[in-house]
Structures are given as structure tokens and as C-alpha cells.
ROSE-4610 file (N, C-alpha, C; in Angstrom, 1 decimal, always signed):
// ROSE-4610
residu = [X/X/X/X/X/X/X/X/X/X/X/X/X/X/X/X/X/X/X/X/X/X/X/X/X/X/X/X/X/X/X/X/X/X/X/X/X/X/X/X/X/X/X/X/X/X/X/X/X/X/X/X/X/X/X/X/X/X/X/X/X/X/X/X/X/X/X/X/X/X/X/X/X/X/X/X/X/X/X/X/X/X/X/X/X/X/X/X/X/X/X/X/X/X/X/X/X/X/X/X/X/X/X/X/X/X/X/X/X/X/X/X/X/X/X/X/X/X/X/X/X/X/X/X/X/X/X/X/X/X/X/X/X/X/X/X/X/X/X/X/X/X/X/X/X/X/X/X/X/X/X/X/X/X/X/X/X/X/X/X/X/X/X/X/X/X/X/X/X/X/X/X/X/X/X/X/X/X/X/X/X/X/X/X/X/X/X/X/X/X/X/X/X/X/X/X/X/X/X/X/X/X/X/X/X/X/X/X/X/X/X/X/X/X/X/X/X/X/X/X/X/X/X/X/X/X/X/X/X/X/X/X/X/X/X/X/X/X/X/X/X/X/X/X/X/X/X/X/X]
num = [1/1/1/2/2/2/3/3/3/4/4/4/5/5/5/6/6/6/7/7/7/8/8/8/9/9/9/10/10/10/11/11/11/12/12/12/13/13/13/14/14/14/15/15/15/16/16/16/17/17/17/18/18/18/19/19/19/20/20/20/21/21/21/22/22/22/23/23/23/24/24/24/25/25/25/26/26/26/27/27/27/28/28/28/29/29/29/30/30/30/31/31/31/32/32/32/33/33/33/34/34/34/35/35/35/36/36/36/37/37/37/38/38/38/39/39/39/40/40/40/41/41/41/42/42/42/43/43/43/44/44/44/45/45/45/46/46/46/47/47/47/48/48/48/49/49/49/50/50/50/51/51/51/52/52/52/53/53/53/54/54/54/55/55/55/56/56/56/57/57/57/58/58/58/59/59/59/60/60/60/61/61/61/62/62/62/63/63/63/64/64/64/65/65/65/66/66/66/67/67/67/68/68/68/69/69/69/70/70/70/71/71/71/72/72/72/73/73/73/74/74/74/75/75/75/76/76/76/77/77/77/78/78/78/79/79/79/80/80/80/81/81/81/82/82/82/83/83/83]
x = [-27.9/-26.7/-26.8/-25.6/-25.9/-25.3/-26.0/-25.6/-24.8/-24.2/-22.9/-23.6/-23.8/-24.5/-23.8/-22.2/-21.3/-20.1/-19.6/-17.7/-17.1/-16.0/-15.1/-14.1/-13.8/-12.0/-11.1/-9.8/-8.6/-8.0/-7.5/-6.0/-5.0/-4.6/-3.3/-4.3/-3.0/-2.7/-3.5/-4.9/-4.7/-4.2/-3.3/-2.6/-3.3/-4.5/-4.7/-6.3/-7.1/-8.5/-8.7/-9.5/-10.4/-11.7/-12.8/-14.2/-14.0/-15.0/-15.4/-16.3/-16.5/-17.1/-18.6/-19.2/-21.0/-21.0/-19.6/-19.7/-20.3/-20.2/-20.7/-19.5/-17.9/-17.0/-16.0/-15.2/-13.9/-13.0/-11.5/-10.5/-9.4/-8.9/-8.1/-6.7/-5.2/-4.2/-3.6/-3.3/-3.0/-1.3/-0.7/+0.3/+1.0/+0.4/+0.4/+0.9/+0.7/+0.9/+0.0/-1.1/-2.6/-3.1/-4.2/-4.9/-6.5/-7.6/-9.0/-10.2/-10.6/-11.6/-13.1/-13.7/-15.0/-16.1/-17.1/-18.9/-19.0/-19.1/-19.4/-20.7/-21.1/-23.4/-23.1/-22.2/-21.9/-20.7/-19.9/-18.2/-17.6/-18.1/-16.9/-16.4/-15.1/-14.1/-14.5/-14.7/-15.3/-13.9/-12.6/-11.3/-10.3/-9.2/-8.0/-7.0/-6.2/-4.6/-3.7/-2.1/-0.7/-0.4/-0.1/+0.7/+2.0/+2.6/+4.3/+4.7/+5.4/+5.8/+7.8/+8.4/+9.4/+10.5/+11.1/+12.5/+13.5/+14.0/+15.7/+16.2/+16.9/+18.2/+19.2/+19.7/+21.4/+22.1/+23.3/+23.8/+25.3/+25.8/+27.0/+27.6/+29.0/+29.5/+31.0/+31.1/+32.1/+33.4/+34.1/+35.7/+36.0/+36.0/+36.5/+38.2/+38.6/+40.0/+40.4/+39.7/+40.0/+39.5/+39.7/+39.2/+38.0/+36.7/+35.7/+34.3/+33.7/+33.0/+31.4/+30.6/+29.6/+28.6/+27.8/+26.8/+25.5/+25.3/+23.8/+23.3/+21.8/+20.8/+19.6/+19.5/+18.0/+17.0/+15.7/+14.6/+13.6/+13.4/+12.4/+11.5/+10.2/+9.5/+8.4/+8.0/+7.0/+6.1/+4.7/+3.7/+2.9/+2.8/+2.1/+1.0/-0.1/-1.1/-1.0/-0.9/-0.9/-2.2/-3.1/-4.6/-4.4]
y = [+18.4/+17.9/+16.4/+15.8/+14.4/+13.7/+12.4/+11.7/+10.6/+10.3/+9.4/+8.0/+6.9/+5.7/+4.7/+4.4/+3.8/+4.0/+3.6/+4.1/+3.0/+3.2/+1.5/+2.3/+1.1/+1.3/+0.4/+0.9/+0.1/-0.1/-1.1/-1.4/-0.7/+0.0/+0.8/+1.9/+2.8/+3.9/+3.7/+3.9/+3.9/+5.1/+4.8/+5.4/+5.7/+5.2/+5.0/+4.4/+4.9/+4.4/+4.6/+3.7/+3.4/+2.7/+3.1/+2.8/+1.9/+0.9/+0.4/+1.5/+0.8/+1.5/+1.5/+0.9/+1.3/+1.7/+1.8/+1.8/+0.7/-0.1/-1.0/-1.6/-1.5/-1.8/-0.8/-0.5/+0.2/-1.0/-0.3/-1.3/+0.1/-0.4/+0.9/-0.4/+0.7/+0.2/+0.8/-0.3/+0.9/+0.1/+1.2/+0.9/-0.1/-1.1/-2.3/-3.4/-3.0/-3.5/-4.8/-4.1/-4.9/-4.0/-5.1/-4.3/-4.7/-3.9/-4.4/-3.7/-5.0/-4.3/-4.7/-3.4/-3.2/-3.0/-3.4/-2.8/-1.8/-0.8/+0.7/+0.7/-0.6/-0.6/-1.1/-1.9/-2.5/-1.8/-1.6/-1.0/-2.4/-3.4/-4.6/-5.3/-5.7/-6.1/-7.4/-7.3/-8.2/-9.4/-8.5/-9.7/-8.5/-9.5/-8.7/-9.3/-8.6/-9.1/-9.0/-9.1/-8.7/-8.5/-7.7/-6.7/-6.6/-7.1/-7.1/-6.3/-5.2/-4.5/-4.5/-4.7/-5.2/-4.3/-3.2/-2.1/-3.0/-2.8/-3.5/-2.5/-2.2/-0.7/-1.7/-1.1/-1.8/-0.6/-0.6/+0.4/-0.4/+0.6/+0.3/+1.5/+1.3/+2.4/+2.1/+2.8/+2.2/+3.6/+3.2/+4.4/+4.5/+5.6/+5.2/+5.8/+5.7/+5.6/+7.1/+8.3/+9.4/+10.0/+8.6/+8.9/+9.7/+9.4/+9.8/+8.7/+9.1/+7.9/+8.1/+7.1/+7.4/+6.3/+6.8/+5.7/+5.7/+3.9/+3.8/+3.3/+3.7/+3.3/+2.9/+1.6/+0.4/+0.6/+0.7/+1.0/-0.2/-0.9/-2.4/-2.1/-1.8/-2.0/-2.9/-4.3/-5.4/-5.5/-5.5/-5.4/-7.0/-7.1/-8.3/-8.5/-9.4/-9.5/-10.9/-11.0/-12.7/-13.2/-13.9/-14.4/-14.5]
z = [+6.3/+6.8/+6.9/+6.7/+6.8/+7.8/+8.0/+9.3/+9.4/+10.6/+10.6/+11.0/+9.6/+9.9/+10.4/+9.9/+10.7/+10.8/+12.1/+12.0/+12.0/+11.8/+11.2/+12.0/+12.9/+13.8/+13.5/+13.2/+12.3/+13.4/+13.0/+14.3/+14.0/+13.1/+12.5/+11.9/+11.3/+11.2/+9.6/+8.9/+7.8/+6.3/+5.3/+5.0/+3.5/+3.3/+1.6/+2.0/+1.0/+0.7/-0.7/-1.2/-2.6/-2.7/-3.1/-3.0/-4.6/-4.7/-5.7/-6.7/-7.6/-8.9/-8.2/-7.5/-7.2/-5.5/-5.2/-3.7/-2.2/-2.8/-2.1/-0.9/-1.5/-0.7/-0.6/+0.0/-0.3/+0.8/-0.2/+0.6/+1.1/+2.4/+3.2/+3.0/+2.8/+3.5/+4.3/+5.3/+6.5/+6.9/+8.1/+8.2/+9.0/+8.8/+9.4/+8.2/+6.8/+5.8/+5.7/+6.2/+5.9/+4.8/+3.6/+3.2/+3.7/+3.6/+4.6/+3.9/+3.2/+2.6/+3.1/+3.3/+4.6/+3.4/+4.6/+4.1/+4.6/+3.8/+4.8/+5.5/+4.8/+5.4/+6.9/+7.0/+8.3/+9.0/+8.0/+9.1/+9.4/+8.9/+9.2/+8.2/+8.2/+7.6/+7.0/+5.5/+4.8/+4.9/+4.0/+4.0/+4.5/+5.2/+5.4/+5.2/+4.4/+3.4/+4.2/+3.6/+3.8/+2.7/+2.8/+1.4/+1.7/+0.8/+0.5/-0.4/+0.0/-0.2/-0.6/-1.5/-1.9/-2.5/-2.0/-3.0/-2.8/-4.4/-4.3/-4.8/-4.2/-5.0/-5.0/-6.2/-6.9/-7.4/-6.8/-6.6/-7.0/-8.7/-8.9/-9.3/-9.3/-9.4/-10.0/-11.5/-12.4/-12.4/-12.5/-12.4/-14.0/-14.5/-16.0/-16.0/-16.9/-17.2/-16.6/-16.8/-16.2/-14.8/-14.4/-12.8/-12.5/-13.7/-13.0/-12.7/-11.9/-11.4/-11.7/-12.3/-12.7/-11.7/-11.3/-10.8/-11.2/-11.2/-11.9/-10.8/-10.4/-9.4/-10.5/-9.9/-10.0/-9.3/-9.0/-8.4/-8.6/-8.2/-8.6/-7.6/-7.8/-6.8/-7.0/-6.4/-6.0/-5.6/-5.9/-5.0/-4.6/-4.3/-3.8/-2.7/-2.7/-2.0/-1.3/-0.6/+0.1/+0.6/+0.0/+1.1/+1.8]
């Protein structure tokens, strides 16, 4: 059975994890719309981001000659990392 070498405490709720390719880091985003990427050898937060998170819905809605109405919906979604 194996043993718990360290625990990492988040200030938020984290929502998402990903480990690097040799394991050496993983980065969590949590719902704070931080992203925090830790040393699991240590449990402490090597860097911590802001992630911008960006939906624009566009929403039109055209009448054609026989009074029927068709609507188109846009979906843009933005990601961004801020140092």
C-alpha cells in the first residue's frame, strides 16, 4: 500500500488537473480562475496564473418574407493566461 508523501491545500475549489510528460509538475485549475502549477516532491506552488476565460454569444435573428424566423447562434470561446 502506498504512502501519502505530501498534501497540497488550494485556496479554491480545484476543478481540472494535468501532470507533465515525466511527472515532475502538474498544473490544477481551480475555481478561482487561477491556474497553479505545483511540485508534488514539495506540495508548493512553483507559479500561479489568471486565466481568462472569454464566451461571446451573438445572437441574431432574421424574419423572412413568410413570417418565419430563423436564428443563428455564435459561440467564441478565448482562452488566455496572464503572468
Amino acid at each position: 500500500m502506498g504512502e501519502v508523501l505530501c498534501e497540497v491545500d488550494f485556496p479554491d475549489i480545484p476543478l481540472s488537473c494535468s501532470w507533465n510528460f515525466d511527472g515532475s509538475r502538474f498544473a490544477v485549475a481551480c475555481k478561482d480562475h487561477k491556474l497553479r502549477v505545483v511540485d508534488p516532491r514539495t506540495g508548493k506552488f512553483i507559479r500561479v496564473s489568471l486565466v481568462v476565460v472569454v464566451v461571446a454569444v451573438a445572437v441574431a435573428v432574421a424574419v423572412a418574407v413568410a413570417a418565419a424566423a430563423a436564428a443563428v447562434v455564435v459561440v467564441v470561446v478565448v482562452v488566455a493566461v496572464v503572468a
